[in-house]
C-alpha positions, 0 to 999 in steps of 0.5 A, a space after each residue: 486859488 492863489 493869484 500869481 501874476 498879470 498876464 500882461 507881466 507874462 507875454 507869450 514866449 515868457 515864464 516866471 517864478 512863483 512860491 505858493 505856500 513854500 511851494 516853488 513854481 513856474 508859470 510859463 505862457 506858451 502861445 498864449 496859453 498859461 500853465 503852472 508846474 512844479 519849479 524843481 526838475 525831477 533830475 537833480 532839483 535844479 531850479 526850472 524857473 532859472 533855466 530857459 523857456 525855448 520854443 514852448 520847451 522849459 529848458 533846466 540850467 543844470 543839465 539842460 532837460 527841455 520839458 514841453 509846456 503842452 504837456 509837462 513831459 521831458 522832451 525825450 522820455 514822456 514817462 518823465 513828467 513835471 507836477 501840472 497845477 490847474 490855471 485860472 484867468 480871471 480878466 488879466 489875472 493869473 490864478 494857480 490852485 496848487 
């Protein structure tokens, strides 16, 4: 486990960029729920954590593909997932085991 942020640095509502072990991620904070996924959108590798997060949704800046946070799953085709990394909150540390 790798702590990765506060979560007083990642409100509900908020994601952000993390690298673990050359590992890009992004972490979002979906109604006060945190989860980890895998940063690169399985369509073009377009980098999720630039994109936007969207009523729970993560939305890819290059072709707009709306992942659900809930379930790690492309909006429209829940055969498309992203990679889920286990979360950890220890106090108002943020840890992900990837």
């Amino acid at each position: 486990m790798v702590r990765v942020t506060t979560l007083t640095s990642l409100p509900p509502g908020t994601m952000i960029p993390a690298t673990i072990d050359g590992k890009d991620l992004v972490i979002c904070n979906d109604q006060g729920t945190v989860h980890a996924f895998d940063g690169l959108c399985p369509h073009r590798n377009g980098p999720l954590w630039q994109g936007n997060f969207v009523d729970g949704r993560i939305v890819c800046p290059w072709h707009a593909w709306e992942f659900r946070c809930d379930k790690g799953c492309l909006d429209y085709n829940s055969d498309i997932t992203l990679t889920r990394y286990p979360v950890v909150i220890q106090g108002d540390d943020v840890f992900v085991d990837a």
